[in-house]
C-alpha positions in Angstrom: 93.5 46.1 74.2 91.7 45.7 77.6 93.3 45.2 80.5 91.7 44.9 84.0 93.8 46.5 86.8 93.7 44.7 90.1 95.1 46.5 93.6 94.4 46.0 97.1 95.9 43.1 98.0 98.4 42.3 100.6 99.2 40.6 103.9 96.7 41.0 106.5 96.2 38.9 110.2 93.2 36.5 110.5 90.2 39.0 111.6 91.5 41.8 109.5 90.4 43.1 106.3 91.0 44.1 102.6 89.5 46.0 99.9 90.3 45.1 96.1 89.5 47.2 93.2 89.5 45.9 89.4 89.4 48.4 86.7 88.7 47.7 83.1 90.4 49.6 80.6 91.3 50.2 77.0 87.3 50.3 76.3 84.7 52.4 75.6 82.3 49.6 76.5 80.7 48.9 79.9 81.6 45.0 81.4 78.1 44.2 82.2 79.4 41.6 84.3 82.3 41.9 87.2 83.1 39.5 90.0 86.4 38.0 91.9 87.5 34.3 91.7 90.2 32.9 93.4 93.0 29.8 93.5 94.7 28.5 96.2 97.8 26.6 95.9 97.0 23.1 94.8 93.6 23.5 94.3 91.0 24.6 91.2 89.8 28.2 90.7 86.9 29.1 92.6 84.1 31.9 92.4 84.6 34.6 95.3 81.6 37.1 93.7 80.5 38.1 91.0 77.6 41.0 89.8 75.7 41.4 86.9 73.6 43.6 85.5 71.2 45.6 88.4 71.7 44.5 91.7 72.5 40.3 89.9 74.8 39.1 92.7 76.2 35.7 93.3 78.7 34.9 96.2 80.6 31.6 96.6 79.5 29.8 99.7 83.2 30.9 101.5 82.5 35.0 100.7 79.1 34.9 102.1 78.4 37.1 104.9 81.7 38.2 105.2 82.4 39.3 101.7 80.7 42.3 100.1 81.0 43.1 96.2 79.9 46.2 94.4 80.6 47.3 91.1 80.6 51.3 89.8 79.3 50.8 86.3 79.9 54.8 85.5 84.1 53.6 86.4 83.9 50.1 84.5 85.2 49.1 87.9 84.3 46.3 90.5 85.3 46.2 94.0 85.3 43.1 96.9 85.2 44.5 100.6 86.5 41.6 102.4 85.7 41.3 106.3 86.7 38.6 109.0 89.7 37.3 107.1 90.4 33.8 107.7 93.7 31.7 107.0 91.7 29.5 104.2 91.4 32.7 102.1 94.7 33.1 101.7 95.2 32.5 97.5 95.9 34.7 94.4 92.3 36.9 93.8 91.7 37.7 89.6 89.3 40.1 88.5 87.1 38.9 85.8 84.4 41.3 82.9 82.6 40.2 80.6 82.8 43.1 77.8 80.6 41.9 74.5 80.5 38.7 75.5 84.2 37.9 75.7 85.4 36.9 79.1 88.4 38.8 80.5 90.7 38.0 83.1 92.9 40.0 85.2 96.7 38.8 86.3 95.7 37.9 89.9 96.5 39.6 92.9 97.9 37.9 96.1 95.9 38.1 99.1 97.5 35.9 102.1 96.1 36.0 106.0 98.5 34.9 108.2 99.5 35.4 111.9 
């Protein structure tokens, strides 16, 4: 069964910064595409990042220029380097691949920025 492993969340000050890592495993298959959504309390699930195949990168309009996403195809693994941390990012982060065409999710991981 795959699974996608999320880490590098945590708590972290307004300014600061976090790096989260998502890797798939259980396959022998590569997850042509990898990215980061994420859902804050009350509202709907929202695209962070997300990279395809080559250099195929989309951000959502709150990631860009502070958010950075690569993705190390050799480690079925995706990664969000997350700069200038502001209160309004604070929200539960999930890891998504598409392996075969099937999409699969991650459990979340909490980020929260607060003073």
């Amino acid at each position: 069964q795959v699974q996608l492993v999320e880490s590098g969340g945590g708590l972290v000050q307004p300014g600061g910064s976090l790096r989260l890592s998502c890797v798939a495993r259980g396959t022998i298959y590569s997850a042509n595409t990898m990215g980061w959504y994420r859902q804050a309390p009350g509202k709907e699930r929202e695209l962070v990042a997300v990279r395809g195949v080559g250099a195929n990168t989309r951000y959502g309009d709150s990631a860009k220029d502070r958010f950075s996403i690569s993705k190390d195809n050799a480690k079925n693994a995706v990664y969000l380097q997350m700069d200038n941390l502001r209160l309004e990012d604070t929200a539960v982060y999930y890891c998504k691949a598409i392996i075969r065409g099937h999409d699969i999710w991650g459990q979340g991981i909490q980020v929260t920025v607060s003073s």
